[in-house]
C-alpha positions as CSV (number, residue, x, y, z in Angstrom):
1,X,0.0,0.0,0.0
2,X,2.8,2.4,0.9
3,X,4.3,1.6,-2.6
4,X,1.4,2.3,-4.6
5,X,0.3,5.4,-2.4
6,X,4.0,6.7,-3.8
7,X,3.2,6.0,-7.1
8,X,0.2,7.8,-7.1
9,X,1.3,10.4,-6.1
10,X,4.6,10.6,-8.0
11,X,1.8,10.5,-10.7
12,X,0.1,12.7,-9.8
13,X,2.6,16.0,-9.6
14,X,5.0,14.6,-11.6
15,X,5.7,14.5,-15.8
16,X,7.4,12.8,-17.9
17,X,10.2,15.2,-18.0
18,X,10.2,15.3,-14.5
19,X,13.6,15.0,-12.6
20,X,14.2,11.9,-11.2
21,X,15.2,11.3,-7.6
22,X,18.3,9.0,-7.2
23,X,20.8,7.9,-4.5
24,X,24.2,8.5,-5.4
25,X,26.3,6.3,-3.4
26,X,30.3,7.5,-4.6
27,X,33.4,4.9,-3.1
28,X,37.2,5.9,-3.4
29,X,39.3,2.8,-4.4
30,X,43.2,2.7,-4.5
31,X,45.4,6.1,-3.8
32,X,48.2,6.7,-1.3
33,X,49.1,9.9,1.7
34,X,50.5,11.6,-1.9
35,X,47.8,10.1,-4.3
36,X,43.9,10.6,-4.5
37,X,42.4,7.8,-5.0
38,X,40.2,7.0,-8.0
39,X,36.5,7.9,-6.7
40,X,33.4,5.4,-8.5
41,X,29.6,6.3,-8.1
42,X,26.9,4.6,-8.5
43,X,23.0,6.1,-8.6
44,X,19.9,3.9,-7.8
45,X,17.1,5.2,-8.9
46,X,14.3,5.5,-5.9
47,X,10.9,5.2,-8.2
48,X,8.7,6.0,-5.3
49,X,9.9,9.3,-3.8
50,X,8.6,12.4,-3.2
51,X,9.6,15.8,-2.0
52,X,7.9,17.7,0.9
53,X,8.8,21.3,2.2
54,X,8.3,21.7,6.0
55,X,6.4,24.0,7.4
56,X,8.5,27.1,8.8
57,X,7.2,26.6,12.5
58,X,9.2,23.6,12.0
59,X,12.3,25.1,11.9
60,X,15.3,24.8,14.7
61,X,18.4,23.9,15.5
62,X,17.9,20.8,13.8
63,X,15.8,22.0,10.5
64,X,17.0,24.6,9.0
65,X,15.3,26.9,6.3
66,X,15.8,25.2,3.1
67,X,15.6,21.9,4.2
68,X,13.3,19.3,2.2
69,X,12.1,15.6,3.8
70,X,12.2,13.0,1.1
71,X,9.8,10.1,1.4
72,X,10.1,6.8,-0.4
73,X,10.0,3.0,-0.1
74,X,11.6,0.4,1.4
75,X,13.1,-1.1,-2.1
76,X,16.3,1.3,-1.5
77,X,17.2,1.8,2.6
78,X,18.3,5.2,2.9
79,X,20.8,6.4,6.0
80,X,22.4,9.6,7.2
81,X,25.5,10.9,5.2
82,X,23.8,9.2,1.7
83,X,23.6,11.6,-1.3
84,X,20.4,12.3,-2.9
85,X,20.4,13.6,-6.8
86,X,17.8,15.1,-8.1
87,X,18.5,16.9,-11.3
88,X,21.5,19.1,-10.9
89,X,20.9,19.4,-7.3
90,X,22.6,17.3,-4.8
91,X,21.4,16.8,-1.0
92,X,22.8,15.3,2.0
93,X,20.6,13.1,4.2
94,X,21.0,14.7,7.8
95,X,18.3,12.6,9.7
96,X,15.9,9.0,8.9
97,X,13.2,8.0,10.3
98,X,12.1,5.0,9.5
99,X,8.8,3.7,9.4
100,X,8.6,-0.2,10.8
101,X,5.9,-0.7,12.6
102,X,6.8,-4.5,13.0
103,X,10.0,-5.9,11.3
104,X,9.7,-4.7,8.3
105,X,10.6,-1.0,6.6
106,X,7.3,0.3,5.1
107,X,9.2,3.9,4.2
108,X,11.7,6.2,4.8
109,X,11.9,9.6,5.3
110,X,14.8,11.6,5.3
111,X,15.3,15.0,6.3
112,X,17.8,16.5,3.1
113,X,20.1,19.9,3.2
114,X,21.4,20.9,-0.2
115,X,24.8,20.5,-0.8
């Protein structure tokens, strides 16, 4: 249900030339103290997320203006310190909560700062 609830709404505001929302997940391989190492990405696309401003009475220590949650599914866990793409704009996950009632991760919402 929490899928297709995403979807819908996904649907719903987005378009076809919509930019897509992906975790960008970037390892450094190899190097030395007087070398950089070579750095690899990889992106996963996360199908079902969504975008959501918060509200300004929100805002604290914690969330600052500008600050955006990201919800999506459990097909792709996100955690604190993961990169999120969404066009040309990169954001850092600051904070997840995630939603498990029982066992097993129904969503995940992160609270982003841009990059």
């Amino acid at each position: 249900k929490v899928k297709k609830g995403l979807a819908k709404a996904t649907a719903a505001t987005g378009s076809a030339t919509s930019d897509k929302v992906y975790l960008v997940k970037s390892v450094t391989v190899g190097g030395s103290p007087l070398a950089a190492g070579t750095t690899i990405s990889t992106t996963t696309l996360l199908t079902n997320a969504i975008f959501k401003s918060y509200d300004a009475k929100m805002f604290d220590s914690t969330i600052l203006a500008g600050d955006r949650m990201l919800v999506c599914d459990n097909v792709t866990a996100i955690k604190q310190g993961d990169t999120i793409q969404q066009g040309t704009s990169f954001y850092i996950v600051v904070a997840v909560d995630i939603k498990a009632p029982q066992s097993e991760v129904l969503a995940y919402i992160a609270q982003v700062r841009l990059k």
